[in-house]
N, C-alpha and C positions, 0 to 999 in steps of 0.2 A: 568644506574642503576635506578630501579625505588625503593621507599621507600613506607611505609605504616604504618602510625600510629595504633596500633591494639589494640582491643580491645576482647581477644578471647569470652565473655560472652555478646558479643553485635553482634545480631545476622546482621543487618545492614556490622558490621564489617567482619564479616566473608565469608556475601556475596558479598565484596566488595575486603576482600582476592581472594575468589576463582574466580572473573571474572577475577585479576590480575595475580594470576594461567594458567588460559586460554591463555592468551598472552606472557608472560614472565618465564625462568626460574630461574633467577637472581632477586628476589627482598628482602631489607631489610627490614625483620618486627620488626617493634618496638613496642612493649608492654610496650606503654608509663607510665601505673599504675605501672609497674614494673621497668622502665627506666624511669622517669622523666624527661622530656627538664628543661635546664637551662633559665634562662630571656635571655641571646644572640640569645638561639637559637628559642627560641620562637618567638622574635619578627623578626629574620630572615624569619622564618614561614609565618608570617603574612603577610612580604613583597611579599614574593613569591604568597601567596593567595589573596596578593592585596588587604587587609579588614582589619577595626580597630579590636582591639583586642574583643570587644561587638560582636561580629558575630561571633568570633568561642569558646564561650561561654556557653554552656548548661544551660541554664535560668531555666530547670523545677529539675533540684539538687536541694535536701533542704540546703547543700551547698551555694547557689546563694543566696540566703535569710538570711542565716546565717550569714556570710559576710557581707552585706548590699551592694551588686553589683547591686542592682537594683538602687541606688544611678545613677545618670542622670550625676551629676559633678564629679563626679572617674576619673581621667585620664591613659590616656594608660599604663602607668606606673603601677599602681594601680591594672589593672584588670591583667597585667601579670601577677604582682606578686602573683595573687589571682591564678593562674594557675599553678605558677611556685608548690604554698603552695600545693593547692589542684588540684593535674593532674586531677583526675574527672570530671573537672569544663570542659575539652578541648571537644569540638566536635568531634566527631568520625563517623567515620574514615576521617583519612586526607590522601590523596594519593600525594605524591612530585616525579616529573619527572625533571630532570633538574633545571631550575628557575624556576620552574613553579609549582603549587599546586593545590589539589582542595579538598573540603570538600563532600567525597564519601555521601552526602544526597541530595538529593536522589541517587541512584549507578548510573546514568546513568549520570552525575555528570563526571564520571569518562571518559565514552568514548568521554569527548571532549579533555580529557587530551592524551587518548592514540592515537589521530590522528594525 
């Protein structure tokens, strides 16, 4: 089963759909703005993507500013929760195959996931 965090209004996301389209006919999209991950599953996420939670981050939300996650002492905890509050915050698209995940930017991102 492949998974894909989605973002239908982010175009990144949709061409990151439709390559997975191309390969797969079985895949769970998640329209995370619409479905929210919980802190378990987020930081599940994370492990799978192998990166602190600052990396799958969207830094140029005014969101990010808002919050004050540009804060350097925040700890991991902290910026979940900032994700968990505001899904927006999450980098898009995330593509999860197995244990293993990858942040569909750039798409090509992805075909090392599908090999």
């Amino acid at each position: 089963m492949i998974k894909i965090l989605h973002n239908p209004r982010c175009s990144k996301s949709r061409e990151a759909l439709a390559l997975l389209q191309q390969h797969y006919d079985d895949i769970d999209v998640i329209e995370y703005l619409k479905t929210p991950l919980s802190a378990v599953e987020l930081t599940i996420l994370l492990q799978q993507l192998g990166v602190p939670a600052r990396a799958l981050i969207r830094e140029k939300e005014s969101e990010f500013i808002q919050l004050g996650l540009d804060d350097a002492t925040l700890s991991e905890q902290q910026l979940i929760e900032a994700m968990v509050a505001q899904p927006k915050l999450i980098e898009r698209p995330v593509i999860v195959k197995g244990d293993k995940a990858v942040i569909g930017r750039p798409v090509s991102n992805i075909m090392s996931l599908l090999s």
